[in-house]
C-alpha positions as CSV (number, residue, x, y, z in Angstrom):
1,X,-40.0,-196.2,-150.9
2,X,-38.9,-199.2,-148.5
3,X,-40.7,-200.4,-145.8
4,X,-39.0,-202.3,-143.4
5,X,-40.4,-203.7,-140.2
6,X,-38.4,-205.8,-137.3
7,X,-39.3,-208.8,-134.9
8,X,-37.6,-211.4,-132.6
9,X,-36.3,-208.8,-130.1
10,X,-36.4,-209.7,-126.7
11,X,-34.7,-210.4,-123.0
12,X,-32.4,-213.8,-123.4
13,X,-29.6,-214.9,-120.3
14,X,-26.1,-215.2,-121.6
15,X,-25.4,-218.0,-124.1
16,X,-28.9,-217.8,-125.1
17,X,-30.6,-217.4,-128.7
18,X,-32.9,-214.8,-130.7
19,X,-33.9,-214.4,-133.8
20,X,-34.2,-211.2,-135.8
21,X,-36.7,-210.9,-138.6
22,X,-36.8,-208.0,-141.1
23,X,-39.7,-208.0,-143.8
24,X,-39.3,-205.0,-146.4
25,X,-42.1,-204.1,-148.6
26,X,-42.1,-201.1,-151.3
27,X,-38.8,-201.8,-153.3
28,X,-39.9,-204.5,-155.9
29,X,-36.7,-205.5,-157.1
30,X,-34.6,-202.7,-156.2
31,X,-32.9,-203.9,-153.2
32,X,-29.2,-205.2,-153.7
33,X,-28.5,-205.2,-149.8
34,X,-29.6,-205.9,-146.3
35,X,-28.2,-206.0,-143.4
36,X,-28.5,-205.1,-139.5
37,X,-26.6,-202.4,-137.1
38,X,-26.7,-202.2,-133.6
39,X,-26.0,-199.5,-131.2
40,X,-25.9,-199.7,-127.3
41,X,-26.3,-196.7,-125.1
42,X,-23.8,-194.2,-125.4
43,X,-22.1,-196.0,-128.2
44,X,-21.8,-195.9,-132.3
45,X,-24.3,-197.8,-134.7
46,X,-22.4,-200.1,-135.8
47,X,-22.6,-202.8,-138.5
48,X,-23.3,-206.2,-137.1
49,X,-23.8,-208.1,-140.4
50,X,-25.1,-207.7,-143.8
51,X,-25.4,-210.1,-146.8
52,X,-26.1,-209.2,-150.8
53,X,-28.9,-210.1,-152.1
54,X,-27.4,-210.6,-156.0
55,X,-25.3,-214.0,-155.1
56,X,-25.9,-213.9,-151.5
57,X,-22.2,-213.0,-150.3
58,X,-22.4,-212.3,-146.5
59,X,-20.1,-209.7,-143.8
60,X,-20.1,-210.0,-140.1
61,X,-18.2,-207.7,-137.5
62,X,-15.9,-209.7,-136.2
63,X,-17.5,-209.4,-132.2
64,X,-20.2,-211.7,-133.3
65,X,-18.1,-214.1,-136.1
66,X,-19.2,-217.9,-135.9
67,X,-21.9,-216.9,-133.6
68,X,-24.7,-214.8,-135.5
69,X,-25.6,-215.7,-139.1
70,X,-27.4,-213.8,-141.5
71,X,-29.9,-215.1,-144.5
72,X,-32.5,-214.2,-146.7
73,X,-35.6,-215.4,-148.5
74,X,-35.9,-213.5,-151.9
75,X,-39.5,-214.4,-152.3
76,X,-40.6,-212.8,-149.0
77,X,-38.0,-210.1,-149.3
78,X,-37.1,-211.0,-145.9
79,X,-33.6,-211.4,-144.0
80,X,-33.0,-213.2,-140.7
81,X,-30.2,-212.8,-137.9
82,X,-29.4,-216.1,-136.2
83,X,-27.8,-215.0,-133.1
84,X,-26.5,-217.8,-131.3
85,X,-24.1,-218.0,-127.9
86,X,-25.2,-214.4,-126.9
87,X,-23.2,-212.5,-124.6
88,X,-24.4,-209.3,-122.2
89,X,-22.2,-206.8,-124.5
90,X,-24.5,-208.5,-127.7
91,X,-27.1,-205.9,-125.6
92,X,-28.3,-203.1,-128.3
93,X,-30.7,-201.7,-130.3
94,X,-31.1,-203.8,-133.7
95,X,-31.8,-201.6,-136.6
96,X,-32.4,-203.4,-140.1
97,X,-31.4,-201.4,-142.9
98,X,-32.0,-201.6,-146.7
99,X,-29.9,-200.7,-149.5
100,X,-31.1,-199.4,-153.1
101,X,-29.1,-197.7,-155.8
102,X,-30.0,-194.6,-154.8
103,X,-30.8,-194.8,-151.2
104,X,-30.8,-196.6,-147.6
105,X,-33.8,-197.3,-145.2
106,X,-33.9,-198.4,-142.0
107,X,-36.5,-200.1,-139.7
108,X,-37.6,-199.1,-136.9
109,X,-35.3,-200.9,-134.2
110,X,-35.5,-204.0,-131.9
111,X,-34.4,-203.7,-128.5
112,X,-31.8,-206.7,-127.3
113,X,-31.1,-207.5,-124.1
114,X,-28.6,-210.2,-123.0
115,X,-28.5,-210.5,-119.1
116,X,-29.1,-212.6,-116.2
């Protein structure tokens, strides 16, 4: 089992910048993938960015390209979301998630909010 829990959620005016934090616990040295989703009311979850933790190869949707950046610390077993130049539609719930061979967890969600 995976543990995963979130922090650095918050209210931010437009052009603003948050951190995300995500410390998982549980997996030893079973995870090969983290990442985080987002999903605003009404709407899909969708991916916002994820990186590999084998090499460190990283994906970003391309809504928040050159603007949020993702990274990791192996020895914590944490990963981080820069998000830089953020924008009112940036507003969502953040959801970390966790990939194993054989499964995926998710945190627990951290509520974004991007107005004036």
């Amino acid at each position: 089992q995976v543990q995963l829990v979130e922090s650095g959620g918050g209210l931010v005016q437009p052009g603003g910048s948050l951190r995300l934090s995500c410390a998982a616990s549980g997996a030893g040295t079973g995870i090969n993938n983290m990442g985080w989703y987002r999903q605003a009311p009404g709407k899909q979850r969708t991916l916002v960015a994820n990186i590999v933790y084998d090499g460190g190869s990283t994906n970003y949707a391309d809504s928040v390209k050159g603007r949020f950046t993702i990274s990791k610390d192996n020895v914590e077993n944490t990963v981080y979301l820069q998000m830089n130049g953020l924008k009112p539609e940036d507003t969502a719930v953040y959801y970390c998630y966790a990939r194993t061979r054989f499964s995926t967890y998710w945190g627990q969600g951290t509520q974004v909010t991007v107005s004036s």
